[in-house]
N, C-alpha and C positions, 0 to 999 in steps of 0.2 A: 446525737444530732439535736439540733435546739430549732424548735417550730414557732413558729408567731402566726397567730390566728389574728384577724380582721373583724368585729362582732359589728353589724353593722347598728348604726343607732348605741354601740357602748363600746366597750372598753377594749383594748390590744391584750392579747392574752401571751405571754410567753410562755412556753414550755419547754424546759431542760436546762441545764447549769447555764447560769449567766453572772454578769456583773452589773450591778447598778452604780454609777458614779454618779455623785450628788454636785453640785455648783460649789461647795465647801470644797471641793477635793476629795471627802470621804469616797467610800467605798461600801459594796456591801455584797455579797455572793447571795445568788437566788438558787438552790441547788434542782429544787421541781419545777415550779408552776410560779407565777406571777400574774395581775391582772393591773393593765397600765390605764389611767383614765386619759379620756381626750376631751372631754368637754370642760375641763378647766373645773368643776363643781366640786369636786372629792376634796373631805378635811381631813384625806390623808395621804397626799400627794406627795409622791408622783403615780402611788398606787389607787387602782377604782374604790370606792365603799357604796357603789349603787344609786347615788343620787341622781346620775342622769334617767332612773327611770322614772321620775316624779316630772316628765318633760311631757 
C-alpha cells in the first residue's frame, strides 16, 4: 500500500512504490519513500531539499 502524508508548512511525503512521470515523458520508479516540495523553492524539483524552512 502506498501512503502520502500532508507535512503541514512542507513537503508531501510519499511512501511505497510509485512512479514519477516527468513533463519530458520520462519516468522514474520511487520504490520507498519520496519527499514532494510544494512551495515551488526546491533546486531539486519536483523533490523537497528543505528550503522552505528558511520561510
Amino acid at each position: 500500500m502506498t501512503k502520502v502524508n500532508l507535512i503541514a508548512n512542507g513537503p508531501l511525503i510519499v511512501v511505497g512504490e510509485h512512479t514519477v512521470t516527468y513533463p519530458d515523458g520520462s519516468s522514474e520508479v520511487k520504490v520507498t519513500r519520496a519527499s514532494y516540495c510544494r512551495c515551488g523553492k526546491s533546486s531539486n524539483l519536483p523533490f523537497c531539499d528543505g528550503r522552505h524552512k528558511g520561510e
